[in-house]
C-alpha positions in Angstrom: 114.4 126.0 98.0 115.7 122.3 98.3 115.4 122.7 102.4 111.4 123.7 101.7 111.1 120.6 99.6 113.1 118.2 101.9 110.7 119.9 104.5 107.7 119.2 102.7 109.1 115.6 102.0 109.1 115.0 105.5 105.6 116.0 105.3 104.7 113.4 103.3 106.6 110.9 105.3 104.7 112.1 108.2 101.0 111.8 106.6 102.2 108.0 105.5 102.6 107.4 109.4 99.6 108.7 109.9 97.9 106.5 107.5 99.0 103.6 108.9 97.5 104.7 111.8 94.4 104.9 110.7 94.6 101.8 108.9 95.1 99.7 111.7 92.2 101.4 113.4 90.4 100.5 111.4 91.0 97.3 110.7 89.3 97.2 114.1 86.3 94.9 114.1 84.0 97.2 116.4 80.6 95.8 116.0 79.0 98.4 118.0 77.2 100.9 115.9 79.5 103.5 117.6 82.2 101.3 116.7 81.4 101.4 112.9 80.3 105.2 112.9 83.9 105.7 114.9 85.4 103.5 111.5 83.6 105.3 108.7 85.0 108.6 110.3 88.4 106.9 110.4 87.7 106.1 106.7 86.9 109.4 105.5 89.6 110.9 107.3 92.1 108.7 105.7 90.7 109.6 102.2 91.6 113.2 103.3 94.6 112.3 104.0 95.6 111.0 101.2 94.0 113.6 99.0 96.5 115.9 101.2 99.8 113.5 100.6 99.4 113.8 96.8 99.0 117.3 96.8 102.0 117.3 99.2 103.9 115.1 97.0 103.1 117.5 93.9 103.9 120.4 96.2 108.0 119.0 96.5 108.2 118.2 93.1 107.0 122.1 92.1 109.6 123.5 94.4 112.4 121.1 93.2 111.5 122.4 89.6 111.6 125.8 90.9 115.1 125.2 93.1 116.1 124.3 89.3 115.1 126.8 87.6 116.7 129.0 90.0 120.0 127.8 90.0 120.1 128.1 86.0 122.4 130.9 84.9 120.4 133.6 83.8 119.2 133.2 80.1 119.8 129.8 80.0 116.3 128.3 79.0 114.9 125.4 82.0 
């Protein structure tokens, strides 16, 4: 269980790369209208992103309780 939430830990770490991807895209001054379409598509998919990290982020901390919970001797209250 703790290798699932390391793994998914690295998930999160790999989403905050991505971010910061994105961020400097878009800190891109494209004046273009193709340019700021290209941005505002960069900007919603950022918002995904992040949506997706938090539920990442709650994701490890469920398994950790779990890993936890697990490891109590049986009948011992969590």
């Amino acid at each position: 269980m703790q290798q699932l939430a390391a793994r998914t830990a690295a998930c999160v770490d790999h989403v905050d790369a991505v971010l910061a991807r994105l961020v400097s895209v878009e800190l891109q001054s494209w004046q273009s209208p193709a340019g700021r379409a290209y941005r505002t598509s960069l900007s919603l998919q950022a918002a995904s992103l992040r949506r997706s990290r938090t539920a990442l982020q709650e994701a490890v901390a469920a398994v950790l309780r779990h890993a936890r919970n697990v490891m109590l001797p049986p009948g011992r209250p969590g």
